[in-house]
C-alpha positions, 0 to 999 in steps of 0.5 A, a space after each residue: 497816197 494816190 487818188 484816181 478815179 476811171 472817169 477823169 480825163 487823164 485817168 489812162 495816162 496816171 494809171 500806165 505810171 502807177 503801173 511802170 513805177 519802178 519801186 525796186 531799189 535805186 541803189 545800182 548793186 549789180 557791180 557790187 554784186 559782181 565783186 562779191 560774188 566773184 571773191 567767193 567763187 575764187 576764196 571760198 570760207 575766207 571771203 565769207 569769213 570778211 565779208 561776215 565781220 564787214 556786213 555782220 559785225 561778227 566773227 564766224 570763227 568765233 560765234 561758228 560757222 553752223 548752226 547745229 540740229 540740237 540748237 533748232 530743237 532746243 529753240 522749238 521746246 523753249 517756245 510758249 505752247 500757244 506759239 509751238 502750237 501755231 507753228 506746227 499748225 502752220 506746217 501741217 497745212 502748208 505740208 498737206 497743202 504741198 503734198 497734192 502737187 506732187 506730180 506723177 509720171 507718164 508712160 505710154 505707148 500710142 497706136 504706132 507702138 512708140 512708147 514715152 514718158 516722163 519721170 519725176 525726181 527731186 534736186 539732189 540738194 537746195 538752199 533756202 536764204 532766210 533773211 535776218 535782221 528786220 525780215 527775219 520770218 519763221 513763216 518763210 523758213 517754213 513756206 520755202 524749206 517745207 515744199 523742198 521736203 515734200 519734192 523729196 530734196 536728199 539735202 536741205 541747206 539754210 543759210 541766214 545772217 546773224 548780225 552781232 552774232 545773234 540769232 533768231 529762235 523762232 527762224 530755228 524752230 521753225 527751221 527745225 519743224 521743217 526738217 532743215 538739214 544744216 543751217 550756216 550763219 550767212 547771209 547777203 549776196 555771198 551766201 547765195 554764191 557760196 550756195 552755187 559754187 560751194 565753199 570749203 565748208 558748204 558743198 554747193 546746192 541746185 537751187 536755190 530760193 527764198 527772199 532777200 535784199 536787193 542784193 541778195 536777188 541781184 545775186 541770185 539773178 547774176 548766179 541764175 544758171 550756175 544753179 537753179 533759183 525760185 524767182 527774182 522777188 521785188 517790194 511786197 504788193 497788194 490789190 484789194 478790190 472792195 464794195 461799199 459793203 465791207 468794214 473799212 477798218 479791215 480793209 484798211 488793215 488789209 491794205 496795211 499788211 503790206 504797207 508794214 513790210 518795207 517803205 517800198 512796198 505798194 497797197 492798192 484799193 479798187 473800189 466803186 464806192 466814194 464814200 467807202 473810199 473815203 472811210 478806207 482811206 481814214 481808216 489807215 490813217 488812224 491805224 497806222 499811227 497804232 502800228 509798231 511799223 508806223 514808221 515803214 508803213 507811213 512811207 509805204 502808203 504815202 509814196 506807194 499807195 493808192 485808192 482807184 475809184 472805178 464805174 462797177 466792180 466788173 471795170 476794175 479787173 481789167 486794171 488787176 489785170 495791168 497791175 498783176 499783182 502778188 496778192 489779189 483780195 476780192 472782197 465782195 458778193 461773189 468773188 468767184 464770177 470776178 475770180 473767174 476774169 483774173 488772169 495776172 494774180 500771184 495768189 488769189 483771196 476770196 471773199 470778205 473773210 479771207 485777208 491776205 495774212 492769213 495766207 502768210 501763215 497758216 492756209 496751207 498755199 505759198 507765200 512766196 509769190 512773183 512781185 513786180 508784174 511777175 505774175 503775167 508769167 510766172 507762178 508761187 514756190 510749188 514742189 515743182 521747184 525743187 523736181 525736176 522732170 526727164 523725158 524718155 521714148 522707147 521704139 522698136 522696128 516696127 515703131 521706128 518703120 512707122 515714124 523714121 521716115 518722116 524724121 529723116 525728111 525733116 533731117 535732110 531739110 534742114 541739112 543735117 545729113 548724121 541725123 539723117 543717117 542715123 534713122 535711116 540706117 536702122 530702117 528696114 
């Protein structure tokens, strides 16, 4: 774990590292990436069948190929009610949170008569990836497939891996409780290019989003543009930013939370308080020998944690800043005057009593959120993923008299006699 403190000579220097460290895979995948990708555009179902029995240990033939409607509502009704309850829950705040980025349409006509607009409709068809194996999540079934619903997506598509053939209940019911409209067994980076180009069976998609492996995001990078994607997702990160005032054993879990994801993952303290750092950092020591994840998080937080002790609270957002993190925690006295200075954050929690897990599950915002330093220009999963926005314009003769002839001056500027023609044809 890395100890940095602003006031040491060299402090620049180490965190300008700790921010270009490159914690994504070593493994060069994009030449893999590009055989498989490239089969399954050429062999359709019968590369997806190999590369299942390769990856998968399983036989799709056998174990089948889809997942039905009836089997995600048998998974739900066998839940325990506390888990069924908590489910629903979730989807109940992340729908009516979703609901209220809805965009709504524009049509004007200004002082020249010219009348524009713009018109908002859904992709006709998306695909959500659900990992399986150790990242196989209800919560990202739910944080993905229910902002396509509310975008008003005709056709929602699931694809999962199910290694050995086997099958997560909670990733069905909640694939269920979203409204999932099919569900096929497979995974990796040819899951993600049967998605943009269809197969036999699976009629191909717009977009595409949800997380994955390295080489499901190298697909999803090479396919960008055959079909639309939510965003190239890296290692999980946290930023939390905590005076002395706070209990260090829920800051230690705090930071923890994303420890436990993957060895790759980063958890960061800021902090204008030693002892408390040194409390902190004591503290997730002891707790992480209490986790079923201790083994993961042990790596995470020696290879990729930090503590950054700063002069004052205020010195620390210019570093949040650089660091544009997933997830930001501003526990303190008045997170909304430090708040009001972020400018690179994935999502934003505020106060002592906002832990970033709860935003994984039930508040209502999306968890899928831009890692990497992603956040200096791109934003979570909205509706807006899934929609689409067409522009249009309206002149009769007297709009076109009032703004055709500046069009035909820039035409002919540039030396683009048609388009100029075509204006000053209709003008009187």
């Amino acid at each position: 774990m890395i100890r940095l403190s602003t006031t040491e000579p060299g402090f620049a220097q180490a965190f300008r590292e700790l921010v270009d460290a490159r914690r994504e895979a070593d493994a060069d995948v994009a030449r893999d990436v590009r055989t498989i990708v490239a089969s399954v555009r050429d062999e359709g179902d019968a590369a997806l069948h190999a590369f299942t029995r390769k990856f998968d240990r399983h036989d799709l033939n056998e174990t089948g190929w889809r997942i039905e409607k009836a089997d995600c509502a048998a998974a739900f009704d066998a839940l325990e009610p506390k888990l069924r309850d908590a489910l629903q829950l979730a989807a109940d705040r992340i729908t009516a949170y979703h609901e209220k980025q809805k965009p709504a349409d524009s049509d004007t006509t200004d002082a020249a008569g010219v009348r524009t607009g713009a018109r908002w409709q859904a992709v006709e068809a998306a695909g959500v990836y659900v990992p399986g194996g150790r990242a196989a999540y209800p919560s990202s079934v739910l944080m993905n497939a229910i902002p396509a619903k509310v975008a008003g997506v005709d056709r929602l598509v699931m694809v999962t891996p199910t290694p050995d053939g086997e099958v997560n209940p909670l990733v069905l019911a909640a694939a269920h409780i979203a409204g999932v409209d099919e569900i096929w067994r497979v995974g990796g980076a040819q899951a993600i290019a049967a998605l943009a180009y269809g197969t036999g069976r699976i009629a191909a998609v717009d977009v595409i989003t949800g997380p994955g492996n390295a080489w499901v995001a190298e697909a999803k990078r090479q396919l960008y543009g055959v079909v639309g994607i939510d965003m190239v997702a890296g290692p999980s990160e946290i930023v939390v930013i905590a005076d002395g005032k706070n209990d260090p054993e829920w800051i230690a879990a705090d930071l923890l939370s994303q420890s436990e994801h993957d060895p790759t993952s980063q958890s960061i303290l800021l902090t204008d308080d030693a002892i408390f750092a040194g409390k902190v950092a004591e503290a997730v020591d002891l707790q992480i020998g209490t986790l079923s994840t201790k083994g993961v998080a042990r790596q995470s937080w020696d290879a990729n944690g930090a503590i950054i002790l700063t002069g004052s609270l205020d010195e620390a957002i210019p570093l949040v800043n650089k660091l544009a993190p997933e997830h930001l925690e501003l526990a303190c006295d008045d997170p909304d005057a430090l708040f009001a200075r972020v400018r690179h954050a994935g999502s934003v929690f505020l106060g002592r009593m906002t832990p970033e897990a709860i935003g994984d599950y039930v508040a209502g915002p999306n968890h899928v959120l831009p890692t990497g330093r992603r956040a200096r220009f791109a934003s979570g999963l909205s509706v807006l993923d899934f929609m689409k926005r067409t522009s249009f314009l309206a002149l009769d003769a007297a709009g076109l008299a009032a703004i055709g002839p500046a069009a035909v001056a820039l035409a002919e500027a540039e030396g683009l006699p048609a388009h100029a023609r075509s204006v000053s044809l209709r003008l009187p």
